[in-house]
PDB file of N, CA, C and O in Angstrom:
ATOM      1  N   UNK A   1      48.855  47.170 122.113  1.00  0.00           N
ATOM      2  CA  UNK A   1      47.666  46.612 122.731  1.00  0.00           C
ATOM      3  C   UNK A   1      46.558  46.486 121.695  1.00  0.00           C
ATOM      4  O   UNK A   1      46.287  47.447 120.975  1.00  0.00           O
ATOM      5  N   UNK A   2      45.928  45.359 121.603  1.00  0.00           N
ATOM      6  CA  UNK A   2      44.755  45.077 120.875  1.00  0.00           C
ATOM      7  C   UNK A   2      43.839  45.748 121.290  1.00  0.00           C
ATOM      8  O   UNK A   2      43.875  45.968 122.500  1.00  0.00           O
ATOM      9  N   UNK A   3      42.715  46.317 120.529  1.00  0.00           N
ATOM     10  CA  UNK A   3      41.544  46.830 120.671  1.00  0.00           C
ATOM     11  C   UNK A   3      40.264  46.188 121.277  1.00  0.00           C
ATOM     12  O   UNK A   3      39.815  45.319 120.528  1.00  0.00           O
ATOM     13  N   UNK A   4      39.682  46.332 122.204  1.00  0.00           N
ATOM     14  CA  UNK A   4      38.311  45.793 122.642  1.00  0.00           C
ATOM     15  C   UNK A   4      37.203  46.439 121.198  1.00  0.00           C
ATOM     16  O   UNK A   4      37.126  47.526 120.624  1.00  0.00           O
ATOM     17  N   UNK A   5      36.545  45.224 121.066  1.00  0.00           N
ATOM     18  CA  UNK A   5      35.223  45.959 119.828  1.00  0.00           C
ATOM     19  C   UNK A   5      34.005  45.776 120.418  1.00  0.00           C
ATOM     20  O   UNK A   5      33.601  44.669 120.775  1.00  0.00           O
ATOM     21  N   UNK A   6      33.277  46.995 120.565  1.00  0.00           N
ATOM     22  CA  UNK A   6      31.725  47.147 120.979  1.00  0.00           C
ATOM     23  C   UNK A   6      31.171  47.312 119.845  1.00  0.00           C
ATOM     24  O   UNK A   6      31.285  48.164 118.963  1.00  0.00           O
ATOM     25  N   UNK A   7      30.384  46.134 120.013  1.00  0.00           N
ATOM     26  CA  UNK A   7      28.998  46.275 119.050  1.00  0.00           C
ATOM     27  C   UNK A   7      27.783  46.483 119.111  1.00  0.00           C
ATOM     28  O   UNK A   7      27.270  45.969 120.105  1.00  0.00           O
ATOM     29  N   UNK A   8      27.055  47.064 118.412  1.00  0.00           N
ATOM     30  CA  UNK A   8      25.672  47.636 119.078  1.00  0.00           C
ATOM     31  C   UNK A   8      24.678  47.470 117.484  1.00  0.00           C
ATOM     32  O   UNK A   8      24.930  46.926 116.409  1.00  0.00           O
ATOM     33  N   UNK A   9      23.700  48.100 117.917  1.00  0.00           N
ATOM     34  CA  UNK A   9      22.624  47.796 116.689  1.00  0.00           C
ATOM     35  C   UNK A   9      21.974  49.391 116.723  1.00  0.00           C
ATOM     36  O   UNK A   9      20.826  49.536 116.302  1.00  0.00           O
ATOM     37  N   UNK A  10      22.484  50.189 117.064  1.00  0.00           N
ATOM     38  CA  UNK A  10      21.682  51.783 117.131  1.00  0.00           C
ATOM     39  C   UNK A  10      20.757  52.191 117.719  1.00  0.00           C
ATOM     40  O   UNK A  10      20.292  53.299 117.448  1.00  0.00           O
ATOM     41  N   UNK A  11      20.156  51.274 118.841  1.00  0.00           N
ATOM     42  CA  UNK A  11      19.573  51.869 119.656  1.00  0.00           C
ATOM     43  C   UNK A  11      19.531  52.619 120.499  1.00  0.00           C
ATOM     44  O   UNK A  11      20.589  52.586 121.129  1.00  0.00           O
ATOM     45  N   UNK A  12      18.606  53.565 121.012  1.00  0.00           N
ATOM     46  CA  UNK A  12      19.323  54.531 122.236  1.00  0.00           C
ATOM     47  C   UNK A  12      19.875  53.262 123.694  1.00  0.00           C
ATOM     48  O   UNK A  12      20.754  53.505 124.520  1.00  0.00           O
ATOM     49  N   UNK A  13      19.512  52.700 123.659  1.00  0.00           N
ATOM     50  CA  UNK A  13      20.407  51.784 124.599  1.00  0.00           C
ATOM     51  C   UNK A  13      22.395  51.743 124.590  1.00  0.00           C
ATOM     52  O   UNK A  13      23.383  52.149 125.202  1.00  0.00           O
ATOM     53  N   UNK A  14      21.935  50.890 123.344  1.00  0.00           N
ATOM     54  CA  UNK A  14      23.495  50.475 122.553  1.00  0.00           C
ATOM     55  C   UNK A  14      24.346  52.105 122.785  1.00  0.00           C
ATOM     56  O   UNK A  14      25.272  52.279 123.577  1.00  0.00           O
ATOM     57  N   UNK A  15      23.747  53.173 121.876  1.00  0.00           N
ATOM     58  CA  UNK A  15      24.373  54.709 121.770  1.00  0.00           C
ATOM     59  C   UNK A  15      24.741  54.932 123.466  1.00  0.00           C
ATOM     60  O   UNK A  15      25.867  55.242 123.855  1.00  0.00           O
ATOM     61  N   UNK A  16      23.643  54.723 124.314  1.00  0.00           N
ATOM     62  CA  UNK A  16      24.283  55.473 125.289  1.00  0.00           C
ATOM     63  C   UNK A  16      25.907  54.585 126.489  1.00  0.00           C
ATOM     64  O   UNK A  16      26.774  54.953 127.282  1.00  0.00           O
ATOM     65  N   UNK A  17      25.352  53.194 125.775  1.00  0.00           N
ATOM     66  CA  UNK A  17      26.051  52.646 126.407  1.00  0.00           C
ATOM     67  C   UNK A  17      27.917  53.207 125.605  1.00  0.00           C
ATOM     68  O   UNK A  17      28.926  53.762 126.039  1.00  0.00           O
ATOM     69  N   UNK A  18      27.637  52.853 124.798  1.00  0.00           N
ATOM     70  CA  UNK A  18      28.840  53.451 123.387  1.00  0.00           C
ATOM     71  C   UNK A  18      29.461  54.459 123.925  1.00  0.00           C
ATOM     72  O   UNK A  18      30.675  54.281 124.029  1.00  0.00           O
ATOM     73  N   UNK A  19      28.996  55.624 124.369  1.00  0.00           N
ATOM     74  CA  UNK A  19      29.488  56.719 124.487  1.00  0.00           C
ATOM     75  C   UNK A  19      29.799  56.609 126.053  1.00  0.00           C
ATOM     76  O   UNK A  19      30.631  57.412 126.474  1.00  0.00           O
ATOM     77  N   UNK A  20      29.128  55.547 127.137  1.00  0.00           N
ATOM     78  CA  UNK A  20      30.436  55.453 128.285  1.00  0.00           C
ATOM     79  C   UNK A  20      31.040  54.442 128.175  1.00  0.00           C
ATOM     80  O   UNK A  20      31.543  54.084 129.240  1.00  0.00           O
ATOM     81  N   UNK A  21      31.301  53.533 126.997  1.00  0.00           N
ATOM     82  CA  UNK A  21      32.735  52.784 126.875  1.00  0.00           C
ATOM     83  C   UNK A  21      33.816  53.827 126.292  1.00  0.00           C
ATOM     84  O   UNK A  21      34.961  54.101 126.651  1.00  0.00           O
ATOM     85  N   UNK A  22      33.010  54.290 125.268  1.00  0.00           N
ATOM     86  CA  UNK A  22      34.171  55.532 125.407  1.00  0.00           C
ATOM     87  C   UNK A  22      35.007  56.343 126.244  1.00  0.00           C
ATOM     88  O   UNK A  22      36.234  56.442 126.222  1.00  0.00           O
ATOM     89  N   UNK A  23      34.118  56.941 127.028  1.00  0.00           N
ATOM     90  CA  UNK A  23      34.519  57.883 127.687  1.00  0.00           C
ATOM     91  C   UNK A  23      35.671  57.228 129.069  1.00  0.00           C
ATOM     92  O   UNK A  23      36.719  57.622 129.581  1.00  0.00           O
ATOM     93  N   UNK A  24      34.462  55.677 129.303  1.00  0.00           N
ATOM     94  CA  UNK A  24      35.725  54.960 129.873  1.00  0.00           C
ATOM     95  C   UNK A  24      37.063  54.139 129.579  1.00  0.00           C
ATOM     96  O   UNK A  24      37.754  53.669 130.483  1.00  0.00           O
ATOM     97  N   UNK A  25      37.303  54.038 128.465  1.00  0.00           N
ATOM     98  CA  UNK A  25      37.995  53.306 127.842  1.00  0.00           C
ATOM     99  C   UNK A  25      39.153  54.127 126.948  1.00  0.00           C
ATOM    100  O   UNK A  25      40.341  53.835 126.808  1.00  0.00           O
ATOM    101  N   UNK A  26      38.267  55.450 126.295  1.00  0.00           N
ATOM    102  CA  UNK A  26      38.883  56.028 124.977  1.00  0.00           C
ATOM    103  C   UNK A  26      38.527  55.367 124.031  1.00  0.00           C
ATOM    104  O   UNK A  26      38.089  54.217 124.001  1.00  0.00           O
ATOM    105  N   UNK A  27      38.786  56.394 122.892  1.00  0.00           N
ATOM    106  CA  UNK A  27      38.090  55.985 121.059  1.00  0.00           C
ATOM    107  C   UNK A  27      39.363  55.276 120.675  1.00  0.00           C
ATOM    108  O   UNK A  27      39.269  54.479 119.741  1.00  0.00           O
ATOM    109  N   UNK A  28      40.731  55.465 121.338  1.00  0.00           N
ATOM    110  CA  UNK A  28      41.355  54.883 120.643  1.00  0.00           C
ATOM    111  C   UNK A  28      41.688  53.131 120.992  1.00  0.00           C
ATOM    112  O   UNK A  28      42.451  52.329 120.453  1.00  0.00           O
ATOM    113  N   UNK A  29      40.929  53.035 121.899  1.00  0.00           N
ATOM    114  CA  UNK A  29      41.213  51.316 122.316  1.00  0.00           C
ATOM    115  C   UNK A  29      39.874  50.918 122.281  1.00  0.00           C
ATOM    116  O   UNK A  29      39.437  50.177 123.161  1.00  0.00           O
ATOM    117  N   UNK A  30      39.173  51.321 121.369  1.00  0.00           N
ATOM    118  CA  UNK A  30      37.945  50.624 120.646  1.00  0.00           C
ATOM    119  C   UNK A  30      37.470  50.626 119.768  1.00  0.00           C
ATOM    120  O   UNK A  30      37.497  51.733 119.229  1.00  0.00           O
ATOM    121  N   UNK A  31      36.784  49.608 119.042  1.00  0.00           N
ATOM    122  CA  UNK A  31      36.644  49.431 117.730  1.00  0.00           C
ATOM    123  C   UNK A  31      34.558  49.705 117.869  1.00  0.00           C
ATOM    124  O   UNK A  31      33.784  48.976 118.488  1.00  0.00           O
ATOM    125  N   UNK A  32      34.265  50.761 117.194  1.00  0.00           N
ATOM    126  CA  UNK A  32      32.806  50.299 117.121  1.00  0.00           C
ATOM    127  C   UNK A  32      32.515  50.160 116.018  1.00  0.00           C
ATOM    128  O   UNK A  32      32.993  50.671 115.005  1.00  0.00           O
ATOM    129  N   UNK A  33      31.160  48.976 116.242  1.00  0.00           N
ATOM    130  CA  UNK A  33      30.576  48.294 115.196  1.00  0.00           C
ATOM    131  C   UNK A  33      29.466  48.362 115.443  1.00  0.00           C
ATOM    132  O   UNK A  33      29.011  47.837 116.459  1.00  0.00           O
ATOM    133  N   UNK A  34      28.485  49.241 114.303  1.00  0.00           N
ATOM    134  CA  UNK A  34      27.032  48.988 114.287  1.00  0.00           C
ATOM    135  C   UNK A  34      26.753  47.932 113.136  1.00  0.00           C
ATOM    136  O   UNK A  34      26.880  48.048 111.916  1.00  0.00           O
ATOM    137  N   UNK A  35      26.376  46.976 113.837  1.00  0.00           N
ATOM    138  CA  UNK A  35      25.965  45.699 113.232  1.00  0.00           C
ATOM    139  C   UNK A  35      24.768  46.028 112.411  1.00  0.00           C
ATOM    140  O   UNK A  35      24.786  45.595 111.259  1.00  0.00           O
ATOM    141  N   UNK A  36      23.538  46.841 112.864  1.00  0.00           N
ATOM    142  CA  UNK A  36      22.805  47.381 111.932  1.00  0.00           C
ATOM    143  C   UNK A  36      23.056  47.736 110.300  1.00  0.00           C
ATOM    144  O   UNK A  36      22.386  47.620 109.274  1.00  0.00           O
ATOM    145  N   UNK A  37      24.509  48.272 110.669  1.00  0.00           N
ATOM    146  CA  UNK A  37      24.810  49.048 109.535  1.00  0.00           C
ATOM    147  C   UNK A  37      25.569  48.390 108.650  1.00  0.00           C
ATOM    148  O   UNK A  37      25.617  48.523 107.427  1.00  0.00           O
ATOM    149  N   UNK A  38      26.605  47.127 109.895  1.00  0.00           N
ATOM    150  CA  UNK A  38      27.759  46.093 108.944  1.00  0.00           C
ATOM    151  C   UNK A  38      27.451  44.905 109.263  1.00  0.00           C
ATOM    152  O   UNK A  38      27.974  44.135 110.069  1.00  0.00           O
ATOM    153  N   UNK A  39      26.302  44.758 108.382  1.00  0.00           N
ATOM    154  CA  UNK A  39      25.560  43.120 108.724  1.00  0.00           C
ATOM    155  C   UNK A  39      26.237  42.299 108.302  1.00  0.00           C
ATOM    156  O   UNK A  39      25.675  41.204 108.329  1.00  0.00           O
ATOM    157  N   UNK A  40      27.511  42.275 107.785  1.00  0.00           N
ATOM    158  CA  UNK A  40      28.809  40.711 107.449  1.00  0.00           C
ATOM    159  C   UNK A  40      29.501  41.031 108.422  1.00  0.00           C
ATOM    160  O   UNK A  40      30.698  40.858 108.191  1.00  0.00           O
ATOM    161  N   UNK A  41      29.164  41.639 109.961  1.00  0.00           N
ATOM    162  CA  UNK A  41      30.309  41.388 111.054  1.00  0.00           C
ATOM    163  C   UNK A  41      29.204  40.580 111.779  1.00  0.00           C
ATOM    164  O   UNK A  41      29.615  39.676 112.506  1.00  0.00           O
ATOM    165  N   UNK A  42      28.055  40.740 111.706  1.00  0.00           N
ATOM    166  CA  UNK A  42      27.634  39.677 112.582  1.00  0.00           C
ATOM    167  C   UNK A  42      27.654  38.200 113.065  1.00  0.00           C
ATOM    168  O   UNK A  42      27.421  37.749 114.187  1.00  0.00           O
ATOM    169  N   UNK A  43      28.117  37.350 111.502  1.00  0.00           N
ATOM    170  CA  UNK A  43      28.722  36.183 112.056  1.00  0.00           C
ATOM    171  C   UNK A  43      29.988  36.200 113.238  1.00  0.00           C
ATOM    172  O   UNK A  43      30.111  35.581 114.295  1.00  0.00           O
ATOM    173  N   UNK A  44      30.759  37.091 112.624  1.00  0.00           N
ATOM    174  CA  UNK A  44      32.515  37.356 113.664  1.00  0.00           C
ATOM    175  C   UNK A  44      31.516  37.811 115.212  1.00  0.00           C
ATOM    176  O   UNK A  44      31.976  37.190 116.170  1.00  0.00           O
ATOM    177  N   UNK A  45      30.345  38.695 115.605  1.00  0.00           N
ATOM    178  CA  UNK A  45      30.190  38.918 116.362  1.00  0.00           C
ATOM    179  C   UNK A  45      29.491  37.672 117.046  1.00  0.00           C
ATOM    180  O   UNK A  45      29.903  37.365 118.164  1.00  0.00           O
ATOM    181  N   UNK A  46      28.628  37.041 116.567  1.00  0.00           N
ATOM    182  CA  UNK A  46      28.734  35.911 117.318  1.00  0.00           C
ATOM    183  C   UNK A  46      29.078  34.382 117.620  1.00  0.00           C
ATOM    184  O   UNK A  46      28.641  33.558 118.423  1.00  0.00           O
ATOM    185  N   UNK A  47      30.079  34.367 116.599  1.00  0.00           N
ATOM    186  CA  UNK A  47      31.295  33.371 116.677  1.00  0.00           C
ATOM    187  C   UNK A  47      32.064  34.040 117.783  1.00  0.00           C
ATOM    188  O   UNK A  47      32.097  33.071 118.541  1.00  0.00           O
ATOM    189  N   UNK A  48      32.525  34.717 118.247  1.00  0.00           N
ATOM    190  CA  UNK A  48      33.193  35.266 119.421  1.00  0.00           C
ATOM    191  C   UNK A  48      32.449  35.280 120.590  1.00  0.00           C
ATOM    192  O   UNK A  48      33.168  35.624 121.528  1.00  0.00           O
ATOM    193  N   UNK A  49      30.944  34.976 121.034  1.00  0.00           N
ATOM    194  CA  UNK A  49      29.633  34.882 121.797  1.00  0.00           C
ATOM    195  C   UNK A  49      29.118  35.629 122.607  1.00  0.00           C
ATOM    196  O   UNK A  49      28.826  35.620 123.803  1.00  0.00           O
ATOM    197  N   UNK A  50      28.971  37.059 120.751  1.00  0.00           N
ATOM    198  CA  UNK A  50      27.571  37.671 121.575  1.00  0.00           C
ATOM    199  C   UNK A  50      26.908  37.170 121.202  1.00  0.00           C
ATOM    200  O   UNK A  50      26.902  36.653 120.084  1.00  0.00           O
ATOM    201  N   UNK A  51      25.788  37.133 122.330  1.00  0.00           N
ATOM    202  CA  UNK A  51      24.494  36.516 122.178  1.00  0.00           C
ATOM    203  C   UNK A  51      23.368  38.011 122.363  1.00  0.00           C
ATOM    204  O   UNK A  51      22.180  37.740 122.536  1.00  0.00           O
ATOM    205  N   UNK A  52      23.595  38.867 122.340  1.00  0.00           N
ATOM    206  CA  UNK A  52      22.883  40.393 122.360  1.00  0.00           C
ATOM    207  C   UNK A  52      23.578  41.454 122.313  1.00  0.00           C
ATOM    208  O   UNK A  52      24.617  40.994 122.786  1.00  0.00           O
ATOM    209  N   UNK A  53      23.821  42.601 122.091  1.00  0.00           N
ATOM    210  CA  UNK A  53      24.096  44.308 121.752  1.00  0.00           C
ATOM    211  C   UNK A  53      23.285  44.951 122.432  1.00  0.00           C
ATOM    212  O   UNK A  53      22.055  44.928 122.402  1.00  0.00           O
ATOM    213  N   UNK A  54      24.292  45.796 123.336  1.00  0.00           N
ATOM    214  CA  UNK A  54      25.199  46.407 122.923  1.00  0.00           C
ATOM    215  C   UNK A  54      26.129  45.408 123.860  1.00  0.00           C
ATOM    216  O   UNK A  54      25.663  45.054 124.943  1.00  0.00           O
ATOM    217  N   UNK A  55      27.462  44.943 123.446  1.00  0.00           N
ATOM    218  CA  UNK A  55      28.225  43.945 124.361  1.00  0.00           C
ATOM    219  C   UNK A  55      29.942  44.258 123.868  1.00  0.00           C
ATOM    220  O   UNK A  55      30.312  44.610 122.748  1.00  0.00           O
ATOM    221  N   UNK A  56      30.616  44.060 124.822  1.00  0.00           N
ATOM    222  CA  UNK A  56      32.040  44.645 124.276  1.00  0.00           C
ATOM    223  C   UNK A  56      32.957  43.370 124.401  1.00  0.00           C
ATOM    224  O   UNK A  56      33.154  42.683 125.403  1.00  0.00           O
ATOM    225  N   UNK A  57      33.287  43.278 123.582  1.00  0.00           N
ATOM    226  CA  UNK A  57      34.332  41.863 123.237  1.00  0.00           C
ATOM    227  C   UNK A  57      35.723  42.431 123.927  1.00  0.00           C
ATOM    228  O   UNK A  57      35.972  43.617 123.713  1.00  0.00           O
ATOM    229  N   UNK A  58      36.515  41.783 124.622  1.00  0.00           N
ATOM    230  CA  UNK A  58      37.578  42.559 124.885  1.00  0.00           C
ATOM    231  C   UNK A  58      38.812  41.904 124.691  1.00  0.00           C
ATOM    232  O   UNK A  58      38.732  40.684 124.834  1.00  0.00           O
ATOM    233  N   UNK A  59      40.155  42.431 124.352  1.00  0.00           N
ATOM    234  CA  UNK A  59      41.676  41.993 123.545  1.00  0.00           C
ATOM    235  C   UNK A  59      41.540  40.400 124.117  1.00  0.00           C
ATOM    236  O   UNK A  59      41.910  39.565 123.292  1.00  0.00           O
ATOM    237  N   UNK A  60      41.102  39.912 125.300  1.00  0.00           N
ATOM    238  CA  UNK A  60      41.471  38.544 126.141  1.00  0.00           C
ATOM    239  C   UNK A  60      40.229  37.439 125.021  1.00  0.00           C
ATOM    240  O   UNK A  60      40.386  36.243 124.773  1.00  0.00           O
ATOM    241  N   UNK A  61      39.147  38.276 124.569  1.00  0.00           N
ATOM    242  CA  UNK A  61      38.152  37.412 124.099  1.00  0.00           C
ATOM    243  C   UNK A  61      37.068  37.185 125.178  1.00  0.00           C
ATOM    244  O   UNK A  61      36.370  36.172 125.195  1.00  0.00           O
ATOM    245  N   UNK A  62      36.981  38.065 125.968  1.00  0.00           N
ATOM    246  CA  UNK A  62      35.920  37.963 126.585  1.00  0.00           C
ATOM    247  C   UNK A  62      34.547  38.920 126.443  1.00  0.00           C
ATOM    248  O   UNK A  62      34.559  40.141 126.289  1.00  0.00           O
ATOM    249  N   UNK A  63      33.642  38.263 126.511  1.00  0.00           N
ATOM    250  CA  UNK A  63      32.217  39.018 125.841  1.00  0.00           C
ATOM    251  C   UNK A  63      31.290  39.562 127.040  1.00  0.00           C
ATOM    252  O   UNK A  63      30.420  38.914 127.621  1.00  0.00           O
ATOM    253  N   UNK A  64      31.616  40.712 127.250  1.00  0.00           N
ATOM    254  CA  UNK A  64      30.875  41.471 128.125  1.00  0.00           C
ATOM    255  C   UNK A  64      29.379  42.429 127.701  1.00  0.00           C
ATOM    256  O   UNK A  64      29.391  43.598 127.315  1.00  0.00           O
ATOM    257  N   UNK A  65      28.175  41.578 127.897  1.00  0.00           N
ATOM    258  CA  UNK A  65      26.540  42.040 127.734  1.00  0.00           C
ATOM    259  C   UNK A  65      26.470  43.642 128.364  1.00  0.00           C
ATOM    260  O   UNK A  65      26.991  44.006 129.418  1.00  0.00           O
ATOM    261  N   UNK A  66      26.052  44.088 127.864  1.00  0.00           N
ATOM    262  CA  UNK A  66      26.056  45.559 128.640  1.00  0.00           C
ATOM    263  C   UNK A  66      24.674  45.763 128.552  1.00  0.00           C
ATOM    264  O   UNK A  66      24.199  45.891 127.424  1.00  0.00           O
ATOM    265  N   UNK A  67      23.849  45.823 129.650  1.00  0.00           N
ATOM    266  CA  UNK A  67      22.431  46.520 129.443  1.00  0.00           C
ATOM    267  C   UNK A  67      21.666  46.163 128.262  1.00  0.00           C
ATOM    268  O   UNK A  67      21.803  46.812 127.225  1.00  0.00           O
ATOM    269  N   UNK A  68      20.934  45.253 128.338  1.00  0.00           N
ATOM    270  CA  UNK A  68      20.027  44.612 127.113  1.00  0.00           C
ATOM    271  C   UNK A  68      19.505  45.416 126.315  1.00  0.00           C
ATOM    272  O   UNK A  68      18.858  46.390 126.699  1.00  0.00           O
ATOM    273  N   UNK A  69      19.769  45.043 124.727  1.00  0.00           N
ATOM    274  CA  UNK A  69      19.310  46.050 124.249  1.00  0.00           C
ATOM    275  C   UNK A  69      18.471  45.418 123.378  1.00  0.00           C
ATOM    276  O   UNK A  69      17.278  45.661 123.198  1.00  0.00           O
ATOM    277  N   UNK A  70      19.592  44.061 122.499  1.00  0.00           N
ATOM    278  CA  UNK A  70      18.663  43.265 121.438  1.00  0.00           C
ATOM    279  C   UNK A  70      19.160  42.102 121.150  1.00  0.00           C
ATOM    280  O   UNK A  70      20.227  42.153 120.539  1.00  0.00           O
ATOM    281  N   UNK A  71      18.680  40.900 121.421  1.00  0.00           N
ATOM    282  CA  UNK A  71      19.556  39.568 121.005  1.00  0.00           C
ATOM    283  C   UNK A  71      19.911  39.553 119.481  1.00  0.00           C
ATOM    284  O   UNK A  71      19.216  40.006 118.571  1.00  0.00           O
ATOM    285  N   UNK A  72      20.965  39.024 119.396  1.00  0.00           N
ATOM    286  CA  UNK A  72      21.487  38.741 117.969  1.00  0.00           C
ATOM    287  C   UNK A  72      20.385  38.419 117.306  1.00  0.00           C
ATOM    288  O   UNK A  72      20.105  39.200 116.396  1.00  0.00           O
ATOM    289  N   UNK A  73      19.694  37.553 117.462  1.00  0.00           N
ATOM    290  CA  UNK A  73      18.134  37.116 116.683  1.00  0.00           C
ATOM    291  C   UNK A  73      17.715  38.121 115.902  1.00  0.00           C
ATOM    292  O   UNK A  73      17.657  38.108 114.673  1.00  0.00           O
ATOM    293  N   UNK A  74      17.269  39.460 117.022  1.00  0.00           N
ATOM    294  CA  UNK A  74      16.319  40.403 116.805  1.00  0.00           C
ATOM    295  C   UNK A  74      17.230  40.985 115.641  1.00  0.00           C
ATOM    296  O   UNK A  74      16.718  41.190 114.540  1.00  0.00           O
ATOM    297  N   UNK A  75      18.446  41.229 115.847  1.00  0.00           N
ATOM    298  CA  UNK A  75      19.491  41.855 115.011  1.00  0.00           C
ATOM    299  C   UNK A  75      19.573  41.402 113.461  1.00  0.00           C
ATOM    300  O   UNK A  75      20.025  42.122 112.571  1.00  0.00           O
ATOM    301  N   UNK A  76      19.213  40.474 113.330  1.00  0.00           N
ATOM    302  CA  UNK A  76      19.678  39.216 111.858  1.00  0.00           C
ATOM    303  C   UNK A  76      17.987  39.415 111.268  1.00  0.00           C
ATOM    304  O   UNK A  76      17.642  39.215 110.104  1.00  0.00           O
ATOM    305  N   UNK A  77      17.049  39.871 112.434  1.00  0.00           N
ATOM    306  CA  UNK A  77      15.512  40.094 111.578  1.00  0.00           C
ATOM    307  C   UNK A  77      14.929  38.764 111.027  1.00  0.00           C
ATOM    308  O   UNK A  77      13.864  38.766 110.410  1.00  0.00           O
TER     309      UNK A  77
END
């Protein structure tokens, strides 16, 4: 099974959301990405269409927004 990847930007938003994809999902069927931190995934993150973080891309390619945290915009500065 392919991995779902949540990406976030380190906010307490993104973190808390992070830690219940975890808890619902498991660490091992997810990939996290702080875009903050790996600013050359952000094109891949929104070529795939996030349009904000914290949001979980999942194995099908579907882009699920989780609780607003920061549009890609705010993210790229």
């Amino acid at each position: 099974m392919e991995k779902s990847i949540f990406y976030h930007a380190g906010c307490p938003v993104c973190l808390s959301a992070e830690h219940d994809i975890v808890n619902l999902i498991g660490v091992e069927s997810v990939e996290i990405v702080h875009i903050g931190e790996k600013r050359n995934r952000i094109a891949e993150a929104e070529k795939a269409g996030v349009k904000s973080v914290p949001a979980l891309l999942t194995p099908n390619g579907n882009v699920l927004h989780i609780n607003y945290g920061a549009s890609m915009a705010d993210v790229k500065g």
